[in-house]
C-alpha positions in Angstrom: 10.4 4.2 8.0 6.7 2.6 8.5 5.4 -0.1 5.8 2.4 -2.5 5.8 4.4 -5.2 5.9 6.7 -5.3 8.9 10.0 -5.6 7.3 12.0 -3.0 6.1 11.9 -0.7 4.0 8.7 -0.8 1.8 5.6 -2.1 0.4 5.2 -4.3 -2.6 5.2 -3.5 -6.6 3.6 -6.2 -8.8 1.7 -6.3 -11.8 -2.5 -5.4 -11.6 -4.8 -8.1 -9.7 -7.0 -10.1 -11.4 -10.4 -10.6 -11.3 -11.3 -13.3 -8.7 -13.4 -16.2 -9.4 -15.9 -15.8 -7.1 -16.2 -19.0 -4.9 -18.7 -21.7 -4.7 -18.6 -21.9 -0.8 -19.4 -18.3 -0.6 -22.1 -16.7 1.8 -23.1 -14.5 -0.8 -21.5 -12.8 -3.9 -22.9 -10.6 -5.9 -20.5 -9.0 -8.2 -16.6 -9.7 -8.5 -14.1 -7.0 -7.9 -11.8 -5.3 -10.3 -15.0 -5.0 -12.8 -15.3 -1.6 -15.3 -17.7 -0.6 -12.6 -15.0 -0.4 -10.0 -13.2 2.3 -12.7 -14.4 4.8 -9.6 -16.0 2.7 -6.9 -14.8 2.7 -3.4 -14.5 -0.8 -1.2 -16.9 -0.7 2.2 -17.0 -3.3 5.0 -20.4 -3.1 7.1 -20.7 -4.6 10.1 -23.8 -5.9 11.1 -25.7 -9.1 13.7 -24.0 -11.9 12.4 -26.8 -14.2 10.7 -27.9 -14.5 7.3 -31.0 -13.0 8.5 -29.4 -9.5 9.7 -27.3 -9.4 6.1 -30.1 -10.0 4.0 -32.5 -7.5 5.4 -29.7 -4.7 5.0 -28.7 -6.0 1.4 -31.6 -4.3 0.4 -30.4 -0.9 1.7 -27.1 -1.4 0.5 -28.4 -1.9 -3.3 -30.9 1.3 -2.0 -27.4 3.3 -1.6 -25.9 2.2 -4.8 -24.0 -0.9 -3.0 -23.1 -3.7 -4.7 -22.2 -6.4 -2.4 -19.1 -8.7 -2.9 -19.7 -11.2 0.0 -21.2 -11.6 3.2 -19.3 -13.4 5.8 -22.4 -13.9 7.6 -21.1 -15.9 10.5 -19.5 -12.4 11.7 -21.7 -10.0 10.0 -19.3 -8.7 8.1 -20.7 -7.6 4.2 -18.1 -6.1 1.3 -19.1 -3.6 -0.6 -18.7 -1.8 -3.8 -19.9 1.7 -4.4 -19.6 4.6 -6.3 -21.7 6.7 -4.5 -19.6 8.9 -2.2 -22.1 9.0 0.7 -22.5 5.6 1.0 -21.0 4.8 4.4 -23.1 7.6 5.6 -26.0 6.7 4.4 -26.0 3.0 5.2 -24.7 3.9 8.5 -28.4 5.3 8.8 -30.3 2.0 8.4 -31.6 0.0 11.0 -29.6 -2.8 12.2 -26.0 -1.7 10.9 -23.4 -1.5 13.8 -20.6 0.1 11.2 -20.1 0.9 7.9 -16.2 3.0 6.4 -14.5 2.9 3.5 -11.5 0.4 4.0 -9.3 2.6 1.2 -8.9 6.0 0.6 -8.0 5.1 -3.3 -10.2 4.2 -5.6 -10.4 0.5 -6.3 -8.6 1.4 -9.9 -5.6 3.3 -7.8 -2.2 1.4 -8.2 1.2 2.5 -6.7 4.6 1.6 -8.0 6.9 1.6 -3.9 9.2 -1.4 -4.8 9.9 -3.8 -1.8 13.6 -5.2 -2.2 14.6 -8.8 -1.1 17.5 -7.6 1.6 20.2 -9.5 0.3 20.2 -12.6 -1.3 22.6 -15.4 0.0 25.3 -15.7 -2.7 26.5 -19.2 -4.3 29.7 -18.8 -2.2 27.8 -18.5 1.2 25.4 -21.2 0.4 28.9 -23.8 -0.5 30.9 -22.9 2.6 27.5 -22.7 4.8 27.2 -26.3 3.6 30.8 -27.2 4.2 30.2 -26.7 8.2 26.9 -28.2 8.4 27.0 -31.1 11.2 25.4 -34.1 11.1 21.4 -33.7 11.1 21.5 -29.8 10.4 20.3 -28.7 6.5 23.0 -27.3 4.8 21.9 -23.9 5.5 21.6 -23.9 9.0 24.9 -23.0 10.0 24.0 -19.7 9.1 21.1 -19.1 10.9 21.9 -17.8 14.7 18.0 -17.1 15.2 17.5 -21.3 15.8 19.8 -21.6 18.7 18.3 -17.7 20.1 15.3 -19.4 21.1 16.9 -23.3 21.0 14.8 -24.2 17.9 18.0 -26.1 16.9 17.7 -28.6 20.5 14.2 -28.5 20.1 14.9 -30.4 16.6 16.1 -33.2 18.5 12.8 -34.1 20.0 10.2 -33.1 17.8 10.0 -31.6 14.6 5.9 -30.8 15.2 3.6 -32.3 13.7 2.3 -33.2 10.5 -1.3 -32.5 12.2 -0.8 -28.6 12.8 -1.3 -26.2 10.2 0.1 -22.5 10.3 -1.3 -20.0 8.2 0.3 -17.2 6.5 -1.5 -14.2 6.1 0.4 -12.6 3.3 1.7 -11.7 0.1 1.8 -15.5 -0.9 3.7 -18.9 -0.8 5.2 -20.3 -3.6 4.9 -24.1 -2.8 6.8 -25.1 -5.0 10.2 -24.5 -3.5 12.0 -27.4 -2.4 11.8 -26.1 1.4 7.9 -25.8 1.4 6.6 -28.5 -0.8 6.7 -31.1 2.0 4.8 -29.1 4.0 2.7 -27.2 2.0 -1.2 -27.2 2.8 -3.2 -26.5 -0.4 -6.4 -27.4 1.2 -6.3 -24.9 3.9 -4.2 -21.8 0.7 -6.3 -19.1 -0.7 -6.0 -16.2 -2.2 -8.3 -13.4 -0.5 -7.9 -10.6 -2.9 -10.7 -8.0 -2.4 -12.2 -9.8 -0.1 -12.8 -13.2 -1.8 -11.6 -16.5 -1.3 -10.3 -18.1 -4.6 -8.1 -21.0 -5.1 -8.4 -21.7 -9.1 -5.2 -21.6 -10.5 -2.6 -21.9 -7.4 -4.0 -18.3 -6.5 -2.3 -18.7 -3.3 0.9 -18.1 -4.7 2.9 -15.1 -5.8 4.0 -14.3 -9.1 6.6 -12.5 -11.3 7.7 -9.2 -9.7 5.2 -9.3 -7.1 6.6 -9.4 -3.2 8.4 -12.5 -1.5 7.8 -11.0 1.8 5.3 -14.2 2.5 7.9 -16.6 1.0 10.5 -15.9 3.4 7.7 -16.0 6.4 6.5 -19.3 5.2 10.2 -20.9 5.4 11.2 -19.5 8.8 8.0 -21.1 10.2 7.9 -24.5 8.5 11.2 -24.9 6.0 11.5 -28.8 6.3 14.3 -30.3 7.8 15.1 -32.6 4.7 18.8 -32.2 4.7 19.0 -29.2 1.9 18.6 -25.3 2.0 17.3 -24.1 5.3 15.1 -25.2 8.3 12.0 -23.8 9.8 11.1 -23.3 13.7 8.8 -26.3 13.2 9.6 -28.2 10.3 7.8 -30.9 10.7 4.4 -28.6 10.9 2.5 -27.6 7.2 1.8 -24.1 6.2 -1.2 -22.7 4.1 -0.8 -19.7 2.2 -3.7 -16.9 2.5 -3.2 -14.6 -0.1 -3.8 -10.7 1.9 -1.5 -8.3 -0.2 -2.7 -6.5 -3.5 -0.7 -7.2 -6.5 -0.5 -4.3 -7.9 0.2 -2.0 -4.8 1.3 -4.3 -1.7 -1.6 -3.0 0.5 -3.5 -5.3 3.2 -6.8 -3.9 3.3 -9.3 -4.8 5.6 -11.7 -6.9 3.6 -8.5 -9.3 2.4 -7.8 -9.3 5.6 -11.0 -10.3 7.3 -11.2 -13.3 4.2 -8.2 -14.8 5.3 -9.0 -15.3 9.0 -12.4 -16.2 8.3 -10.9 -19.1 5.7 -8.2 -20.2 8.5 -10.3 -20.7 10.9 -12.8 -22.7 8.8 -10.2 -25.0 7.0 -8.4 -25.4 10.6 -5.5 -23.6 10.7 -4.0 -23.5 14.2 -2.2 -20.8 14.4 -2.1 -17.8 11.8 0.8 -15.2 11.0 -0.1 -11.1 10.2 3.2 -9.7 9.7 1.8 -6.6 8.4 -0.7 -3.6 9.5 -3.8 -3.6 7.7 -3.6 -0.3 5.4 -3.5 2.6 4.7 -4.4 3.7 8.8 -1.5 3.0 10.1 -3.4 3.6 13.6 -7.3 2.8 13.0 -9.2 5.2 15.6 -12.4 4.2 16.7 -13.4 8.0 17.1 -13.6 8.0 12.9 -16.7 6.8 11.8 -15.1 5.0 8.5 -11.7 3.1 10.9 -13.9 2.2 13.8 -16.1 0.1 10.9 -12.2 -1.3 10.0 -11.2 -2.1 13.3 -15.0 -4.1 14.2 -14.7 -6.1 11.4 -10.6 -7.5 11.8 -11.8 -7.6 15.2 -14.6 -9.9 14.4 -12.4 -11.9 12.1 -9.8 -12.3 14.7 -12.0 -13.7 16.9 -13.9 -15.8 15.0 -10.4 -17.6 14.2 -9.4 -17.8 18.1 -13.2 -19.4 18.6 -12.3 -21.9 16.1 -9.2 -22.5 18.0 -6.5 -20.9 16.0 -3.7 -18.4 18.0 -3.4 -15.6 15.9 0.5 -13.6 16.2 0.9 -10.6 14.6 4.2 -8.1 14.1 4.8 -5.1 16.6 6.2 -3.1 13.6 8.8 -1.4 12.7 8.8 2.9 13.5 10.9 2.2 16.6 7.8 3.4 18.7 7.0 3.0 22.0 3.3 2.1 21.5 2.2 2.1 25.4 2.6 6.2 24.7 -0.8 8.4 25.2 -0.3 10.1 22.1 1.7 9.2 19.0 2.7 11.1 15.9 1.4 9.3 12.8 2.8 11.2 9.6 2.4 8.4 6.9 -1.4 7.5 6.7 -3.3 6.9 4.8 -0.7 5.5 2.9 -2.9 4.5 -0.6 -3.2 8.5 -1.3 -1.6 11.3 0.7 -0.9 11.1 4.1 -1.7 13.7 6.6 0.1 14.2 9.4 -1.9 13.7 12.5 -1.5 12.8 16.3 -3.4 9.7 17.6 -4.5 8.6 20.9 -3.1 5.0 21.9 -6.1 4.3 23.8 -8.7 4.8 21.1 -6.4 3.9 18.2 -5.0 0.4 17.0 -2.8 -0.9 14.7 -4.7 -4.1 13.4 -4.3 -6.6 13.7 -1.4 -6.8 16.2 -2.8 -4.8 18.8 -6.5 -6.6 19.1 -7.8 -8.1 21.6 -6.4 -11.9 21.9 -3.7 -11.4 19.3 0.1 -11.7 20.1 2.0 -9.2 19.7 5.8 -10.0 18.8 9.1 -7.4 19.2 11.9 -8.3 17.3 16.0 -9.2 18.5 19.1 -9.4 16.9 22.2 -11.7 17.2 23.1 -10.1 20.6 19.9 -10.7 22.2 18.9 -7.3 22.1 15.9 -5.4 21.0 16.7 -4.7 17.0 17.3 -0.9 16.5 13.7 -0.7 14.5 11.4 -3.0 16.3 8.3 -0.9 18.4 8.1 -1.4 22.1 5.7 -0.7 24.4 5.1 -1.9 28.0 1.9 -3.8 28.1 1.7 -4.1 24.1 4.4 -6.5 23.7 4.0 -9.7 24.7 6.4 -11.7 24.2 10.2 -11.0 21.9 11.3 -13.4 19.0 14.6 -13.1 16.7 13.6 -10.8 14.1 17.9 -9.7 13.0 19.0 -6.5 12.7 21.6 -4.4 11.5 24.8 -6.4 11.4 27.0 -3.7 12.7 24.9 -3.5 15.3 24.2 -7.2 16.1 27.0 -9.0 14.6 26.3 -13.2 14.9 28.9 -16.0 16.0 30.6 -17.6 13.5 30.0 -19.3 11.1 26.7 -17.2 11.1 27.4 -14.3 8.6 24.9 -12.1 8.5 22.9 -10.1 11.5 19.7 -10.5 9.9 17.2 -13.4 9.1 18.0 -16.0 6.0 15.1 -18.0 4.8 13.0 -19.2 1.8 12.3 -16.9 -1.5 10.3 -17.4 -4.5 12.0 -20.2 -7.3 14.3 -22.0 -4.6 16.4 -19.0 -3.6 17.2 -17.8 -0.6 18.1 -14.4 1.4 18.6 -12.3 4.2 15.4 -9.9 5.6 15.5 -8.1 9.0 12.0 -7.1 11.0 9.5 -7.6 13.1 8.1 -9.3 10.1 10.7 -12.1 10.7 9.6 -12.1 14.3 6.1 -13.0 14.4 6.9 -16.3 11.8 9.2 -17.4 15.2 7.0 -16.9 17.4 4.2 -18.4 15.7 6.3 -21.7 14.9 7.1 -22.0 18.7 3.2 -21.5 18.9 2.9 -24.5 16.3 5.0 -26.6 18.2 3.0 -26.3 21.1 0.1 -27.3 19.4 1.7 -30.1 18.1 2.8 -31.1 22.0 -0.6 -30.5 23.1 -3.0 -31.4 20.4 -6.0 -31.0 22.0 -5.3 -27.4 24.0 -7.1 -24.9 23.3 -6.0 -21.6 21.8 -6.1 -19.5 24.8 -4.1 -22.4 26.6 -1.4 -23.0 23.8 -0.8 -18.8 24.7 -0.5 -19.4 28.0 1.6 -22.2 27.4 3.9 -20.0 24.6 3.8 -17.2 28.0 4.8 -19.1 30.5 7.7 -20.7 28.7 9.0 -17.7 27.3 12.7 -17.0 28.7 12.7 -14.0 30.7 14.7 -10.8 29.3 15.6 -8.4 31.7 15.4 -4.4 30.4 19.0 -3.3 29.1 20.4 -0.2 31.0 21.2 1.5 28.8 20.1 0.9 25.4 22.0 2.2 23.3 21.9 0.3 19.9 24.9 2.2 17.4 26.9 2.9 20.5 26.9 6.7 19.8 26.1 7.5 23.7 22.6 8.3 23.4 20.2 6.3 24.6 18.2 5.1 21.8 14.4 3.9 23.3 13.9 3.1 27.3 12.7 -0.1 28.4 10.1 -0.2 31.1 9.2 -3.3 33.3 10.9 -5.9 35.2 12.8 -8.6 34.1 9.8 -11.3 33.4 7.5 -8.1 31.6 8.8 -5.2 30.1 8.0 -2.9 27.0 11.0 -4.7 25.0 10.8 -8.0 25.5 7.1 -8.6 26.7 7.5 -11.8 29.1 10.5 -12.4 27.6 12.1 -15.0 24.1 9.6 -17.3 22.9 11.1 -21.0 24.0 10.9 -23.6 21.2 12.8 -26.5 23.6 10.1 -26.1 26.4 7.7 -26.0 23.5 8.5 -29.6 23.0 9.1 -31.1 26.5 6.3 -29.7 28.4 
């Protein structure tokens, strides 16, 4: 099964968004979204030269076209739009100085979906007592259970540095509820936002989720930066902060591309050092720059995504979930757009990306389960992967050492709980805590040398022959490469101790 979010098995329910305040600080706002005028409006990016000069002068064809713009992010050239008119991407892609214009929905703004996103498993009273009963001295009284620290030694790493109080990872997400005991310490609200339709808002705690909506970005937050404060669980880096940017609709769980785009744009402006996407940015799960209207999507992530990497932030994304091999010419893709009705259609891997994790820059993160192994869902793809992080798995299939129970991932959820989650949604928050902890080590490295850094550490995983995940003898997915880079593993487990020490 494919979802936004790169965990298993869907996308969020929640109740309808709210109308944004729109922000002070903003380049330009013109209307708010979620209005009665949205009632059958459509959302637009168009990309044009970044400079308030180039945005201004096509303003006035976008009004011209029955436009109404939400906010320019001029230092990209990236405008939202709202319209009604149903040839306005055509049209405006007409007009001098636009480079691309599409439609980042299929739905109209109004559309809401009801595809519930379950919490795997929650850890019980009686796990969370005996889990505490074996804790050793200096581990939080969770940790016992969690196999993924000592996968990439996280839990040695502990023992030198915690990170620093300096680094801030951003979560690109459904939200962060800072108030949980585990992510209060280290909870940025300088550098939170919500980025709803494309507009940065904090008013309110907007950052964070609320009743019924998804605690897919809670459990990120804590496997990233849970602090080590002798309760509950620990983090990769628990001695880092984390902000919360607020990327998935309410009412329906989708990332679309202008929430997207808001929250890199206000991560690299607020310094964030290192950002998490575990999600695709909807409804394409593929965005083929041979379609007028996805080519306009993938420009302006793209611009966003480097605009944070300028600014010196290492953006890591998810691989996903579809147990593809993604270096394929040609893939199936049978569930876009996934706002309306998907049509089945067959994609070309070398024209066609899933955003942001396979953009230029980004790293792209497989998942592993106890054994060390790929986990049965996680994509592949030699030369797409880049490097493998625990993301759990199937406990049948990956079964952990004692006293660890549970094959999949236990972290942080919403009103100081805690559960269990398996995907390459719970990869990417590894990675990108061993990717904080190199920042911390290194404080002045740039972000293209804290990658090379997080590369050139990473512990080498040679391809299993065969692979063969439930044992049934059938080979499940083949594994190209050698041992220091292949489709599975990338160049190999993300190394939190070397992240420390060198």
């Amino acid at each position: 099964m494919v979802s936004a979010v790169a965990f298993l098995p869907g996308t969020a329910s929640a109740r309808p968004a709210a109308i944004p305040d729109a922000p002070a600080s903003s380049a330009a706002s013109a209307t708010a979204p979620g209005g009665a005028s949205d009632a059958a409006s459509m959302s637009y990016v168009v990309n044009v030269r970044p400079g308030k000069g180039s945005s201004e002068r096509v303003k006035k064809a976008i009004a011209k076209a029955g436009g109404d713009v939400v906010i320019a992010y001029d230092r990209i050239g990236v405008i939202v739009v709202h319209s009604a008119n149903p040839d306005f991407a055509k049209s405006i892609r007409r007009v001098k100085g636009v480079d691309s214009a599409g439609a980042t929905r299929t739905a109209p703004l109004s559309a809401q979906a009801d595809d519930a996103l379950e919490a795997d498993r929650p850890l019980t009273a009686a796990e969370a007592k005996a889990a505490a009963g074996q804790a050793s001295a200096g581990q939080d009284e969770l940790e016992p259970l969690q196999w993924d620290l000592p996968a990439m030694k996280a839990d040695k790493a502990h023992a030198i540095s915690l990170g620093s109080r300096k680094v801030t990872v951003g979560v690109l997400d459904s939200g962060v509820d800072d108030t949980h005991p585990d992510i209060a310490p280290n909870f940025d609200r300088r550098a939170s936002a919500s980025c709803l339709g494309g507009v940065p808002v904090q008013k309110g705690d907007a950052w964070r989720p609320v009743a019924g909506e998804s605690d897919h970005g809670m459990h990120v937050a804590g496997t990233i930066a849970a602090a080590k404060n002798g309760t509950g669980v620990t983090g990769v880096a628990p001695g880092v902060k984390v902000a919360s940017l607020k990327v998935a609709e309410p009412a329906t769980g989708m990332y679309y591309t202008e929430a997207v785009v808001c929250g890199f744009v206000w991560a690299a402006d607020h310094g964030v050092d290192v950002t998490n996407s575990s999600y695709y940015t909807d409804p394409w799960l593929f965005n083929c720059k041979t379609d007028a209207d996805q080519k306009a999507l993938v420009d302006a992530v793209g611009r966003a995504t480097k605009y944070a990497e300028r600014k010196g932030a290492v953006n890591v994304a998810a691989a996903g979930n579809a147990e593809t091999d993604l270096a394929q010419d040609e893939i199936l893709d049978d569930s876009s757009p996934d706002d309306t009705t998907p049509v089945p259609r067959t994609i070309k891997t070398k024209d066609c990306f899933d955003l942001p994790s396979q953009l230029p820059g980004v790293v792209t993160v497989s998942a592993t389960g106890a054994k060390g192994l790929k986990s049965s869902y996680s994509n592949y793809g030699k030369g797409v992967v880049d490097i493998a992080a625990p993301g759990g798995d199937s406990t049948k299939y990956q079964t952990p050492a004692p006293p660890a129970l549970d094959g999949r991932i236990l972290s942080t959820l919403p009103g100081g709980k805690f559960g269990y989650k398996a995907g390459t949604s719970m990869a990417s928050p590894h990675a990108a805590g061993v990717a904080a902890l190199l920042k911390s080590t290194h404080p002045h490295a740039s972000a293209a040398r804290v990658k090379a850094l997080l590369y050139r550490q990473a512990d080498a995983m040679k391809c299993p022959d065969p692979y063969d995940i439930d044992g049934d003898g059938k080979v499940d997915a083949v594994c190209e490469g050698g041992r220091n880079d292949n489709g599975f593993y990338g160049v190999g487990m993300a190394d939190a101790l070397d992240a420390v020490r060198k």
